[in-house]
BAKE-568465 format. One record per atom (N, C-alpha, C): chain; residue in three letters; atom name; x, y, z. Coordinates in steps of 0.1 Angstrom, whole numbers, padded with zeros to 4 digits. Example, Ala and Ser with C-alpha at 12.3 -4.5 7.8 and 13.67 -1.06 7.14 Angstrom:
2
(rec A, ALA, N, (0132, -0057, 0078))
(rec A, ALA, CA, (0123, -0045, 0078))
(rec A, ALA, C, (0132, -0033, 0078))
(rec A, SER, N, (0128, -0022, 0071))
(rec A, SER, CA, (0137, -0011, 0071))
(rec A, SER, C, (0129, 0000, 0079))
***
This chain:
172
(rec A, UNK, N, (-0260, 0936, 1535))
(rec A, UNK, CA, (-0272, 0942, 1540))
(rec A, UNK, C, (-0268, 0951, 1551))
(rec A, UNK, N, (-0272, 0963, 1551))
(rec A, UNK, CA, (-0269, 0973, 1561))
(rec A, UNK, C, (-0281, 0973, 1572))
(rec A, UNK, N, (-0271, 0975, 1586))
(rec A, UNK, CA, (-0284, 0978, 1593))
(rec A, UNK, C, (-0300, 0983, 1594))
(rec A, UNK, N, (-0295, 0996, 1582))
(rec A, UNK, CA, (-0311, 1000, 1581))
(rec A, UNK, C, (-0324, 0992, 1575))
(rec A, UNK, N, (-0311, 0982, 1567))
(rec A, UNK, CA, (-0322, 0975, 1558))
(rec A, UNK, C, (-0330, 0966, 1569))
(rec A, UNK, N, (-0320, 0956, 1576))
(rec A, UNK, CA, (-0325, 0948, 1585))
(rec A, UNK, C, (-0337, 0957, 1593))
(rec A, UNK, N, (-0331, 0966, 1599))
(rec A, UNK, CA, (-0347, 0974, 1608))
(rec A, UNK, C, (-0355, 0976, 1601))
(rec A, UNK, N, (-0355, 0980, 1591))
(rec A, UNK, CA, (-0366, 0986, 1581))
(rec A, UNK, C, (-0375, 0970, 1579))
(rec A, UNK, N, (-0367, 0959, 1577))
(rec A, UNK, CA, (-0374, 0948, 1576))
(rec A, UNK, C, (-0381, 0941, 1587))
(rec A, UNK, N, (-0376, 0939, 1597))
(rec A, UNK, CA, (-0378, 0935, 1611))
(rec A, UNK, C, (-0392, 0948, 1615))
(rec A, UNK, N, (-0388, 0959, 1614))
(rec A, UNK, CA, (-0401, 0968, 1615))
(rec A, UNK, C, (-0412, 0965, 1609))
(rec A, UNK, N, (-0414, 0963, 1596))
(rec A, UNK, CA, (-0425, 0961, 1590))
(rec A, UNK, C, (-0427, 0946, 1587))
(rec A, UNK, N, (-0423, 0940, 1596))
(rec A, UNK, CA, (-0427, 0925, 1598))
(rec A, UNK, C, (-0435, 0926, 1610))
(rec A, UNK, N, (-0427, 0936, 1617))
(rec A, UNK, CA, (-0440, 0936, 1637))
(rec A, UNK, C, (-0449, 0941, 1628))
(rec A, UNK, N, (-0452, 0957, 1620))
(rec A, UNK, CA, (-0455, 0959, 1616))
(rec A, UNK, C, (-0471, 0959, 1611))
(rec A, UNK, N, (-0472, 0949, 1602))
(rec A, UNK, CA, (-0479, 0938, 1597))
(rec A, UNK, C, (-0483, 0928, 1604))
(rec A, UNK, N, (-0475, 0922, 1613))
(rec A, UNK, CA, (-0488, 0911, 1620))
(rec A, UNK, C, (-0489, 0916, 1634))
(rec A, UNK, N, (-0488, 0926, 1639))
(rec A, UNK, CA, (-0493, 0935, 1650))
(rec A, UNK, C, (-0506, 0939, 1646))
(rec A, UNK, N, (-0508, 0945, 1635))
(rec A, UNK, CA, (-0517, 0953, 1624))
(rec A, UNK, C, (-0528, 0938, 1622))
(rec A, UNK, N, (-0521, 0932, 1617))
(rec A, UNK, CA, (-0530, 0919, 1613))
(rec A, UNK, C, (-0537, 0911, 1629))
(rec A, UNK, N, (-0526, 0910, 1641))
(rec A, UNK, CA, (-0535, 0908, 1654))
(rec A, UNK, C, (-0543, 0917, 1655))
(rec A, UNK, N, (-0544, 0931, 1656))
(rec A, UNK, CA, (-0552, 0936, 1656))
(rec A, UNK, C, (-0566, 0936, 1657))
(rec A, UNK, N, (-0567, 0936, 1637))
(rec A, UNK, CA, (-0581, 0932, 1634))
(rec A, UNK, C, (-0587, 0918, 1636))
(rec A, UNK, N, (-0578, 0906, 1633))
(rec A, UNK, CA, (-0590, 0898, 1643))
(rec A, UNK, C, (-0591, 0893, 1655))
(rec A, UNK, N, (-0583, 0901, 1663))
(rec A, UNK, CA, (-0589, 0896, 1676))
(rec A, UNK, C, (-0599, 0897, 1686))
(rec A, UNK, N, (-0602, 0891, 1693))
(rec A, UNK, CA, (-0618, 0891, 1695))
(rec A, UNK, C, (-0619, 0896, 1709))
(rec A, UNK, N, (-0610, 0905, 1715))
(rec A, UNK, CA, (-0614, 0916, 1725))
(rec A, UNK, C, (-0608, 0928, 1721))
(rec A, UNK, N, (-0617, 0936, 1724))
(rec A, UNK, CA, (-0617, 0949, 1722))
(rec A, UNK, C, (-0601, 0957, 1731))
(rec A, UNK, N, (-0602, 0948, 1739))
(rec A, UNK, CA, (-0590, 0956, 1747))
(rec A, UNK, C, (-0575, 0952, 1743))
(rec A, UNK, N, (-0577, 0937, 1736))
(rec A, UNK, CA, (-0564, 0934, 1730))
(rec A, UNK, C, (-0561, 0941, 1714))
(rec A, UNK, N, (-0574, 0944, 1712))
(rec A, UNK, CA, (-0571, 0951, 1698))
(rec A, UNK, C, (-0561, 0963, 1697))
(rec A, UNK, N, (-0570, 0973, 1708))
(rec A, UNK, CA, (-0560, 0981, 1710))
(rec A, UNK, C, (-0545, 0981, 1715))
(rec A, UNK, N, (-0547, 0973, 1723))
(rec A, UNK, CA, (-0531, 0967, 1728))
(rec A, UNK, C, (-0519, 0966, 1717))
(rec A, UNK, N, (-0528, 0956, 1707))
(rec A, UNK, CA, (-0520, 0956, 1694))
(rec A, UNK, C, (-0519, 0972, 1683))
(rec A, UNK, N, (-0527, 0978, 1687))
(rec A, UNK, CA, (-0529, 0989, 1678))
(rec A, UNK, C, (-0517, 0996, 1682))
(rec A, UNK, N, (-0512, 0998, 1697))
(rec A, UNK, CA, (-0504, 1006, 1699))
(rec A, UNK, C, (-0488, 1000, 1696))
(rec A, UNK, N, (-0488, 0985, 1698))
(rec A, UNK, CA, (-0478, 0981, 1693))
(rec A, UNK, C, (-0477, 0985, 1680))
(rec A, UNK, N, (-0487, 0989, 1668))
(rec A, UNK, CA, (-0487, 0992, 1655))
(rec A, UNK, C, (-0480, 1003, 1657))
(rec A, UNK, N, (-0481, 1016, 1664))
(rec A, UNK, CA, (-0481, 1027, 1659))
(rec A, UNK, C, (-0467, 1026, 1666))
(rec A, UNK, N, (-0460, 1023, 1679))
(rec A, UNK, CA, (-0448, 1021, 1678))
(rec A, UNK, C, (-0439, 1020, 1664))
(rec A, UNK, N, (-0438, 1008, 1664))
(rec A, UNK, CA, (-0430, 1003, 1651))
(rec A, UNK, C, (-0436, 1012, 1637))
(rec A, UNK, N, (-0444, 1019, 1638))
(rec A, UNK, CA, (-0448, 1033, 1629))
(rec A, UNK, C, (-0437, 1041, 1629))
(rec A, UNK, N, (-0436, 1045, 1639))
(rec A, UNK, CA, (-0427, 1054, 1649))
(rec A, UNK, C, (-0411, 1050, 1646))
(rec A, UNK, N, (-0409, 1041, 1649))
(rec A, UNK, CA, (-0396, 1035, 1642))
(rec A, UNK, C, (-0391, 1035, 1622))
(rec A, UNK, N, (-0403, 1035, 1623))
(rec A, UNK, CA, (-0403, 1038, 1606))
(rec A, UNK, C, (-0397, 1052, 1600))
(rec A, UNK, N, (-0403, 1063, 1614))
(rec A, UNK, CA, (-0403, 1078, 1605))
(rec A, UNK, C, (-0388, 1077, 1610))
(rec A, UNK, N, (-0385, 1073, 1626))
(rec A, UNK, CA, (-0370, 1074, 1624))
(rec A, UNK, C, (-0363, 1072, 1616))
(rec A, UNK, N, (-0360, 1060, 1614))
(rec A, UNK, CA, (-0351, 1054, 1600))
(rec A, UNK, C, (-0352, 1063, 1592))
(rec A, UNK, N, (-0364, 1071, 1584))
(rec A, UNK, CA, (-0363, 1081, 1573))
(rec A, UNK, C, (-0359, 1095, 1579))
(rec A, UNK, N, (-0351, 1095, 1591))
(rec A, UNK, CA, (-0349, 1107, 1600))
(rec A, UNK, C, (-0357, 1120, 1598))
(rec A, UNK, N, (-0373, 1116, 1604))
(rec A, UNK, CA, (-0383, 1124, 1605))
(rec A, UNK, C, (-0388, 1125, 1626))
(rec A, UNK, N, (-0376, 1124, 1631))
(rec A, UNK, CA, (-0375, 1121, 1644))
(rec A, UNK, C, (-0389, 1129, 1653))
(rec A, UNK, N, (-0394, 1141, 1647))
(rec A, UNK, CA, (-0403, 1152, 1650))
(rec A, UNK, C, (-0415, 1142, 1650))
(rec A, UNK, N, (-0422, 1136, 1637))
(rec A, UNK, CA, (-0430, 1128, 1635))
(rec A, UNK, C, (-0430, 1115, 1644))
(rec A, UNK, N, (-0419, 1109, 1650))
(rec A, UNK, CA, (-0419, 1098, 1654))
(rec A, UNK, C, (-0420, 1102, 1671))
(rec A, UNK, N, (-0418, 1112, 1675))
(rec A, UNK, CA, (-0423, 1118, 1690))
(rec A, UNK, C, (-0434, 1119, 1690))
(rec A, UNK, N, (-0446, 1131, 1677))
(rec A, UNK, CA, (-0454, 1131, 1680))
(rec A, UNK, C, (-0463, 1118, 1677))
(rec A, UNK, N, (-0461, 1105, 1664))
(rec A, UNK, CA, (-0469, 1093, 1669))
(rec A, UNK, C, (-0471, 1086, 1680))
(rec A, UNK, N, (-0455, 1091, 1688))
(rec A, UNK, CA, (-0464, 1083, 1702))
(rec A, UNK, C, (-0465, 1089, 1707))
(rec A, UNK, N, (-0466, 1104, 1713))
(rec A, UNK, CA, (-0471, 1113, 1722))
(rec A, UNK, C, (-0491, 1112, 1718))
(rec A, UNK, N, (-0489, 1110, 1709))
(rec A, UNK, CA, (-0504, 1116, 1706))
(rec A, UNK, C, (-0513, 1106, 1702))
(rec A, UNK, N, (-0507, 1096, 1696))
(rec A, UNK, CA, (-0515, 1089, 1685))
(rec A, UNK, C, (-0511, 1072, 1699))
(rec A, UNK, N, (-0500, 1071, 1702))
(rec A, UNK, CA, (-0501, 1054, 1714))
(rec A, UNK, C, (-0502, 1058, 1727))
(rec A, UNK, N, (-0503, 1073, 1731))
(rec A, UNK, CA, (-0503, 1080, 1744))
(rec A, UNK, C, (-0520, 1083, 1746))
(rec A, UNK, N, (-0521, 1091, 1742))
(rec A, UNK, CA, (-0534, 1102, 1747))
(rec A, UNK, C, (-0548, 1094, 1738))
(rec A, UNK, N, (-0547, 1091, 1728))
(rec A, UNK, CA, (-0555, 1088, 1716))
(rec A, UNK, C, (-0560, 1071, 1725))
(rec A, UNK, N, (-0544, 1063, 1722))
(rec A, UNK, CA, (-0549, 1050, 1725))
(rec A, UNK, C, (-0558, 1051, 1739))
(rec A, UNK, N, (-0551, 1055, 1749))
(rec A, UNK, CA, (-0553, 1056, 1766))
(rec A, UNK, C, (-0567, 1060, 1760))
(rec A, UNK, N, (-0575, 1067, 1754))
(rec A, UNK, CA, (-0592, 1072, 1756))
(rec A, UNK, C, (-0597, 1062, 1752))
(rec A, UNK, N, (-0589, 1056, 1737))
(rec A, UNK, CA, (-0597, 1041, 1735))
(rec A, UNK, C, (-0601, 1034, 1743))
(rec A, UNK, N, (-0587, 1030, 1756))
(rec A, UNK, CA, (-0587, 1017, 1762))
(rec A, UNK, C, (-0599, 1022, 1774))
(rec A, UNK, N, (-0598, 1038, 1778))
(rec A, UNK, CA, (-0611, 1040, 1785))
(rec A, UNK, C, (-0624, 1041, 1784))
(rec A, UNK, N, (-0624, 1043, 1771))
(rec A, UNK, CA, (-0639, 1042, 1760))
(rec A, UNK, C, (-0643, 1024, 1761))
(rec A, UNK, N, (-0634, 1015, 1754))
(rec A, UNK, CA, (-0639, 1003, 1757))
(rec A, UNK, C, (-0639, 0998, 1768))
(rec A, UNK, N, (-0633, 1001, 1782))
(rec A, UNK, CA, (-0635, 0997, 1788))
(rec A, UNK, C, (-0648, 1001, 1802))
(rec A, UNK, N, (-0655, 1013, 1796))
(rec A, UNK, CA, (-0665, 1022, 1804))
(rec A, UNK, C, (-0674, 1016, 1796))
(rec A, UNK, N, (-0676, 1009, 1785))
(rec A, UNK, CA, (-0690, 1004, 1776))
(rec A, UNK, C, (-0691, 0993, 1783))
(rec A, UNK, N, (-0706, 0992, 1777))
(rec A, UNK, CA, (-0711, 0974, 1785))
(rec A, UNK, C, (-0711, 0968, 1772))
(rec A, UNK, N, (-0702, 0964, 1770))
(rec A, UNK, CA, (-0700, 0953, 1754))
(rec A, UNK, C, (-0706, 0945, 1755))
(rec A, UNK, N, (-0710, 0935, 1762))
(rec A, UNK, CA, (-0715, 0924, 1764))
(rec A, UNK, C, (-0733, 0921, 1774))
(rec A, UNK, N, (-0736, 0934, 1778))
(rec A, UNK, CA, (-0749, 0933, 1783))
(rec A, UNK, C, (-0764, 0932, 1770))
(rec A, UNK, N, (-0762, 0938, 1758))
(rec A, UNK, CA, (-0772, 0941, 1752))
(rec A, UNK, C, (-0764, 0941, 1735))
(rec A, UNK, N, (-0772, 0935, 1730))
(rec A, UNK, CA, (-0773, 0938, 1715))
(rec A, UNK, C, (-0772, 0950, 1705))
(rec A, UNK, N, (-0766, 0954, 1701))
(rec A, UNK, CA, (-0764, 0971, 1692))
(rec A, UNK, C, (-0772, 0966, 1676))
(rec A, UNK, N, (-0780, 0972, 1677))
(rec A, UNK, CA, (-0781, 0976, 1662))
(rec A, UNK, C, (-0782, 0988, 1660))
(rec A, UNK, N, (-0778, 0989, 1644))
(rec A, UNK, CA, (-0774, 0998, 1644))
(rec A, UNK, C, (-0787, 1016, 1641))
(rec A, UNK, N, (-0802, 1009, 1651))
(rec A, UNK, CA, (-0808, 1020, 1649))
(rec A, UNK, C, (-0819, 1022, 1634))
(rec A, UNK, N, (-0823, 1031, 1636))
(rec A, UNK, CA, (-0834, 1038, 1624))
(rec A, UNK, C, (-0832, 1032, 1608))
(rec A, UNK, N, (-0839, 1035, 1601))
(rec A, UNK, CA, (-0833, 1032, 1590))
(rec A, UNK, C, (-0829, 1048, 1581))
(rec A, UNK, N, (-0833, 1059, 1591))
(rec A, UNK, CA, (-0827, 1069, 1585))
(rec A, UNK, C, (-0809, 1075, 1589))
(rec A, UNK, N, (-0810, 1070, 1598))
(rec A, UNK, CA, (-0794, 1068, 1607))
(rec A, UNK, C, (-0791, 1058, 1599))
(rec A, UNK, N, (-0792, 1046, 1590))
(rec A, UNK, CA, (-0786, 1038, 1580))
(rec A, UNK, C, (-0785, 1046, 1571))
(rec A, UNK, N, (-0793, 1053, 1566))
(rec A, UNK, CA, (-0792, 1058, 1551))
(rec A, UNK, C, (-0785, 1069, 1550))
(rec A, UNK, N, (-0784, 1082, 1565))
(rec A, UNK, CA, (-0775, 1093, 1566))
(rec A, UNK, C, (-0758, 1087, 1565))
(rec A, UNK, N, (-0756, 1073, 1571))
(rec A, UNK, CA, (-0742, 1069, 1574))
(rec A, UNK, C, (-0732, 1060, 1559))
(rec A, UNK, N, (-0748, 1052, 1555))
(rec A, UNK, CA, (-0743, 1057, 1535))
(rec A, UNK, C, (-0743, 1066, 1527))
(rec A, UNK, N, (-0747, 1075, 1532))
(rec A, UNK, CA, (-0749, 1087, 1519))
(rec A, UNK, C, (-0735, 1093, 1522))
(rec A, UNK, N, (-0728, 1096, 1536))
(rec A, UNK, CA, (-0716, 1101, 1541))
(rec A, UNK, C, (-0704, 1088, 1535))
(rec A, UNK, N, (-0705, 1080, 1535))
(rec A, UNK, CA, (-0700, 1072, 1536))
(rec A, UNK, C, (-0696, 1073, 1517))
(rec A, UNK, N, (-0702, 1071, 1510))
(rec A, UNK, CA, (-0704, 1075, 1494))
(rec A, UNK, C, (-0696, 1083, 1492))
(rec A, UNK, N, (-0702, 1098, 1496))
(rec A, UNK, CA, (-0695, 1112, 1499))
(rec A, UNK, C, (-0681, 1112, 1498))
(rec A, UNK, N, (-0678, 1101, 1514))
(rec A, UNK, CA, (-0663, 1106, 1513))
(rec A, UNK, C, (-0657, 1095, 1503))
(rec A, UNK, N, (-0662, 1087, 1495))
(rec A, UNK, CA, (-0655, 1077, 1490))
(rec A, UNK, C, (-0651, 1085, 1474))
(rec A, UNK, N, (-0663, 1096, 1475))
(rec A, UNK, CA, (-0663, 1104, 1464))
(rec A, UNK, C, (-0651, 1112, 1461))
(rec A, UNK, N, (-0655, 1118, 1474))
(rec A, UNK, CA, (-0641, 1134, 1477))
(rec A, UNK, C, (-0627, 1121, 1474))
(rec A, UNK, N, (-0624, 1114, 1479))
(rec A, UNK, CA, (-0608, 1108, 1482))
(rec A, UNK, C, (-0609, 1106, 1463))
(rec A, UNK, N, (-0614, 1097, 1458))
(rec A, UNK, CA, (-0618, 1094, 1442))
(rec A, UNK, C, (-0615, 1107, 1437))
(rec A, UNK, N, (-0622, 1114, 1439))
(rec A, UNK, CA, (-0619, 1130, 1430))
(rec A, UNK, C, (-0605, 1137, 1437))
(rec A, UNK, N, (-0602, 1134, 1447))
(rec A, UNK, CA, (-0587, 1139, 1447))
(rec A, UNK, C, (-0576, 1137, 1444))
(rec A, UNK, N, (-0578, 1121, 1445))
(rec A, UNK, CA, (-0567, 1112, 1437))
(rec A, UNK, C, (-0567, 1110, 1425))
(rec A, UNK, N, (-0574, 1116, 1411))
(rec A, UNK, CA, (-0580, 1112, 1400))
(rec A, UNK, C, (-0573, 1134, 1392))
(rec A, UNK, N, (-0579, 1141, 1406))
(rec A, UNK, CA, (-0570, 1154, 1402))
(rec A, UNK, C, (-0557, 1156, 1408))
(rec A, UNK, N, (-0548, 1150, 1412))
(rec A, UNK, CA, (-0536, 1154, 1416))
(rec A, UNK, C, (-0527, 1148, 1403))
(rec A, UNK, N, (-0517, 1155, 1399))
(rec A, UNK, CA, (-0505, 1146, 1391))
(rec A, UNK, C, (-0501, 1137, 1397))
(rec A, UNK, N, (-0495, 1131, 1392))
(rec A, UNK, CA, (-0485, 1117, 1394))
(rec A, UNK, C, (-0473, 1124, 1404))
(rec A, UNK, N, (-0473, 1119, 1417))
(rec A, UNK, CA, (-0465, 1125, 1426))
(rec A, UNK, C, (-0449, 1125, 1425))
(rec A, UNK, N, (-0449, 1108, 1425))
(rec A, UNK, CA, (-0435, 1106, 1423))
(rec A, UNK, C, (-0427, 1104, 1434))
(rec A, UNK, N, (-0415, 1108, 1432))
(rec A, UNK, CA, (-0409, 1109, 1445))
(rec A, UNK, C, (-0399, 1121, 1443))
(rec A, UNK, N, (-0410, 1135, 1437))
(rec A, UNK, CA, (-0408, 1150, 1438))
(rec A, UNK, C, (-0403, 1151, 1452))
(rec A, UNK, N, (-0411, 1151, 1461))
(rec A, UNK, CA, (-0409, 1157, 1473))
(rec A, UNK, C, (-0396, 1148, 1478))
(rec A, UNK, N, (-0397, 1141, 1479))
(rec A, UNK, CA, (-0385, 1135, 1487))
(rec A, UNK, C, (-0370, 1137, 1485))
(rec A, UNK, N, (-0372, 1138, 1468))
(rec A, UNK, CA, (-0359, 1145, 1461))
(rec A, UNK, C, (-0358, 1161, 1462))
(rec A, UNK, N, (-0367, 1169, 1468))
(rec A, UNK, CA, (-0368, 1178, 1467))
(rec A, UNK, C, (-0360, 1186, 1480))
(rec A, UNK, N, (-0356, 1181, 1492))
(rec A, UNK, CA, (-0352, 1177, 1502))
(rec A, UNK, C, (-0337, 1169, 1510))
(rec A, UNK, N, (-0339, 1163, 1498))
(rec A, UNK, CA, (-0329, 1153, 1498))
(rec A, UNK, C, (-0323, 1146, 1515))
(rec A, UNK, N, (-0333, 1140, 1521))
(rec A, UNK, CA, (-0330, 1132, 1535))
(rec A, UNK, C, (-0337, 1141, 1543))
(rec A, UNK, N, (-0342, 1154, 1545))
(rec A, UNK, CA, (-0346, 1159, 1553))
(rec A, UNK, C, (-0358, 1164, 1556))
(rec A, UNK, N, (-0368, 1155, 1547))
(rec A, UNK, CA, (-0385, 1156, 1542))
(rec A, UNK, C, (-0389, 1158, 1559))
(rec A, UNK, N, (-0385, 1150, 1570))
(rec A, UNK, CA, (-0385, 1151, 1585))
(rec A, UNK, C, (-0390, 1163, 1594))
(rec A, UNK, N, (-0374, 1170, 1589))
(rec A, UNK, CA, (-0378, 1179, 1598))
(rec A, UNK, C, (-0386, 1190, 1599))
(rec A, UNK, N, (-0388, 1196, 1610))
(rec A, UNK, CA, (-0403, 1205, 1610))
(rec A, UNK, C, (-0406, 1217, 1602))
(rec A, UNK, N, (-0396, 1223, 1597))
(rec A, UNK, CA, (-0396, 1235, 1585))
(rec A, UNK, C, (-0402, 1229, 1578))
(rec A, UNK, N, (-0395, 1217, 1567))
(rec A, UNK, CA, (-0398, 1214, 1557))
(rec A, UNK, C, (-0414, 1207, 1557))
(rec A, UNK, N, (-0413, 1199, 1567))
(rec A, UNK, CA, (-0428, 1192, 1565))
(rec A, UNK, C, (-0435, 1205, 1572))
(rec A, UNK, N, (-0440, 1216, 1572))
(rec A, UNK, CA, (-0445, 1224, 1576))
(rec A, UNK, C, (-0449, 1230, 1565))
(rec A, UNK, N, (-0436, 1231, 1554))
(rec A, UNK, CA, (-0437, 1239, 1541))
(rec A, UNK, C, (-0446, 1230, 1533))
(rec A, UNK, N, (-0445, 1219, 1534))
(rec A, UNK, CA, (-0450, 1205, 1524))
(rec A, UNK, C, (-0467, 1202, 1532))
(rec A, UNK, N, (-0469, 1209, 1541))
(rec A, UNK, CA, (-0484, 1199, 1548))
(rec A, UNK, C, (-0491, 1211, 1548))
(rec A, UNK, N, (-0486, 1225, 1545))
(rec A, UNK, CA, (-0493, 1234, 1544))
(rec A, UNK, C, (-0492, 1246, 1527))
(rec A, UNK, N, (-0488, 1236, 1521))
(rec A, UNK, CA, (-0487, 1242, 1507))
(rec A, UNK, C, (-0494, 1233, 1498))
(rec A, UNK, N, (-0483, 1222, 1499))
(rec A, UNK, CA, (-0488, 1213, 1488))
(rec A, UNK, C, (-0497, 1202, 1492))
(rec A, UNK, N, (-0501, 1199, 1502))
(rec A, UNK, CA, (-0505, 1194, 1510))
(rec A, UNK, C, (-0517, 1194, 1518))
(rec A, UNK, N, (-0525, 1210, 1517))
(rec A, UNK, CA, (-0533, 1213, 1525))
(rec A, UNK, C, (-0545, 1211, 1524))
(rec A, UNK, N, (-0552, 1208, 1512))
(rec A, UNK, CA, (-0566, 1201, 1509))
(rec A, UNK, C, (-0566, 1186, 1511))
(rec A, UNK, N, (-0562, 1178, 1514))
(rec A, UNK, CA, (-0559, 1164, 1519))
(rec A, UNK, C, (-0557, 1169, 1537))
(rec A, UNK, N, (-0550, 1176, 1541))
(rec A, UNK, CA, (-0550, 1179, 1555))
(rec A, UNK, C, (-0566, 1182, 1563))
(rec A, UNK, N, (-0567, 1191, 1552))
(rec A, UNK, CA, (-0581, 1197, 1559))
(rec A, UNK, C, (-0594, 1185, 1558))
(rec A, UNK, N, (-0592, 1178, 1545))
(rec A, UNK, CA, (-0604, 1168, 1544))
(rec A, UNK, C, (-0606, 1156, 1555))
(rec A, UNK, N, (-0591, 1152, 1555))
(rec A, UNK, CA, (-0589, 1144, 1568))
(rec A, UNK, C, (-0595, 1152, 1583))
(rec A, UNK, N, (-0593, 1166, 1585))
(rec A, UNK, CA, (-0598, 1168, 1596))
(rec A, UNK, C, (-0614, 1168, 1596))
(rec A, UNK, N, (-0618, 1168, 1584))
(rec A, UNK, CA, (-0634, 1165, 1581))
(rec A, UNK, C, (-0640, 1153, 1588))
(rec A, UNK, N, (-0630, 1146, 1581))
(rec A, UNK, CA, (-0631, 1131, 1583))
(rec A, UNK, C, (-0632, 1126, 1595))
(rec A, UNK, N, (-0622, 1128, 1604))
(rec A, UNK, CA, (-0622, 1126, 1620))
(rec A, UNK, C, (-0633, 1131, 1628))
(rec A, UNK, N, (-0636, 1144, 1624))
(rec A, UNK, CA, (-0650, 1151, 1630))
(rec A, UNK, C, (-0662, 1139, 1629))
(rec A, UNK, N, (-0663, 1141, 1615))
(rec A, UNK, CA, (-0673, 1132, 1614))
(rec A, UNK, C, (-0672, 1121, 1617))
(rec A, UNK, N, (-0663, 1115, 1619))
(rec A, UNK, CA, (-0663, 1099, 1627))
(rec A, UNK, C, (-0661, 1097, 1642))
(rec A, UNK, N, (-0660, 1109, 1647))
(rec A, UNK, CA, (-0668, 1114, 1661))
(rec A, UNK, C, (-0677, 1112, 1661))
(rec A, UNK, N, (-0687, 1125, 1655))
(rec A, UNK, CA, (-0699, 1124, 1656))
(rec A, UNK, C, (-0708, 1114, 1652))
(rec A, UNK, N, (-0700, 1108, 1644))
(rec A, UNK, CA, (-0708, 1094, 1638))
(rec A, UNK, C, (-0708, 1080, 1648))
(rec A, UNK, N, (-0697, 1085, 1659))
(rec A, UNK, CA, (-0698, 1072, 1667))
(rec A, UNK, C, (-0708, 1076, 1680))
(rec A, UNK, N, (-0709, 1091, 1684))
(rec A, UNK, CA, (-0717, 1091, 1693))
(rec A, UNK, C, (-0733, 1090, 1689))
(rec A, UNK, N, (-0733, 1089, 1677))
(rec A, UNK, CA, (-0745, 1089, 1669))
(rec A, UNK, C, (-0756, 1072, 1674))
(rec A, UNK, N, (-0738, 1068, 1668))
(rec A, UNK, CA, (-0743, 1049, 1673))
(rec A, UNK, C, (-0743, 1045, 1681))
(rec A, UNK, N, (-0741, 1051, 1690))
(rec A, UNK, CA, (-0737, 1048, 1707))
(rec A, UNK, C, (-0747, 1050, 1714))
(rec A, UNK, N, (-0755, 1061, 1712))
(rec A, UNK, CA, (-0767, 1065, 1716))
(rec A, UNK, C, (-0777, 1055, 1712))
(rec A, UNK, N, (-0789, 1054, 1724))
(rec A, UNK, CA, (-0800, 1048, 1718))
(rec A, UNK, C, (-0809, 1057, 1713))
(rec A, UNK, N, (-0821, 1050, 1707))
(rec A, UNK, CA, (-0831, 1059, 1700))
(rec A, UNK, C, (-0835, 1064, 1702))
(rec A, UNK, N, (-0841, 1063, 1715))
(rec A, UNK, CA, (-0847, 1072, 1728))
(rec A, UNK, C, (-0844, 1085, 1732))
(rec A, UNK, N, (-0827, 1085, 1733))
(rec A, UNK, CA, (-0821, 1093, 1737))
(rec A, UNK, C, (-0817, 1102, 1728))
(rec A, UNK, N, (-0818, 1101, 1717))
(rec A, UNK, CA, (-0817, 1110, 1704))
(rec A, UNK, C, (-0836, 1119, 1702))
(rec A, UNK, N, (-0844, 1108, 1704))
(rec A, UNK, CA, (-0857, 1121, 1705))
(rec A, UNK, C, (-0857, 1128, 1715))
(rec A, UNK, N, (-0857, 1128, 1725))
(rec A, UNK, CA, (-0854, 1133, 1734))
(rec A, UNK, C, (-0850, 1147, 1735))
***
């Protein structure tokens, strides 16, 4: 067994039950704690596949700036003063119908794409990483998935200030 195998395994062992503390733990601030331990050993991941560009920006952006707003977002809410529901029954029925939507778009894009394979990676040969290439690959072949995802995050912005808000404050 070669080194990389061992990291590669030892990685996706934190991996997985960092990921798995994650979701059931029952404070909000250890969640994320563990979230960012996730996205580390993420990070270690793109190394190993020497995508070193990718593994800077996961933790610059995604266990740096991203988590840190989380940990200030949950920690500026009153979790524990008042009850959340989740509002109107038309704010229920706008966040299924979106919800449908996007289960639709990902269904129809994965249902039109070919059988991927492992084109791209052979295409490259060890250097899928670096910034040219994943540049050429996230903005060619890649670009309708890029852009739907930035859909996606929009809306899961606006869909959380939506819930956050009380009713009041939305007629208003």
């Amino acid at each position: 067994m070669e080194i990389t195998e061992i990291l590669f395994y030892v990685l996706s062992g934190l991996t997985v039950l960092s990921a798995l503390l994650m979701v059931f733990s029952k404070s909000a601030v250890h969640s994320i704690l563990y979230l960012i331990i996730t996205f580390f050993c993420i990070s270690g991941h793109y190394i190993l596949l020497n995508a070193q560009f990718l593994a800077i920006v996961n933790i610059i952006v995604y266990a740096g700036a991203i988590m840190v707003l989380f940990l200030f977002v949950v920690m500026l809410m009153n979790l524990n003063h008042e009850k959340k529901t989740f509002g109107k029954a038309t704010k229920l029925l706008a966040a299924s119908l979106t919800c449908i939507l996007f289960v639709a778009l990902t269904v129809g894009i994965l249902i039109g794409q070919p059988a991927a394979g492992n084109q791209g990676v052979q295409l490259f040969e060890g250097e899928i990483g670096l910034i040219n290439n994943l540049g050429q690959l996230l903005y060619s072949e890649y670009v309708l998935p890029f852009e739907l995802s930035s859909i996606l995050f929009i809306s899961a912005m606006i869909g959380a200030v939506i819930l956050s808000k009380k009713d009041d404050e939305l007629v208003n």
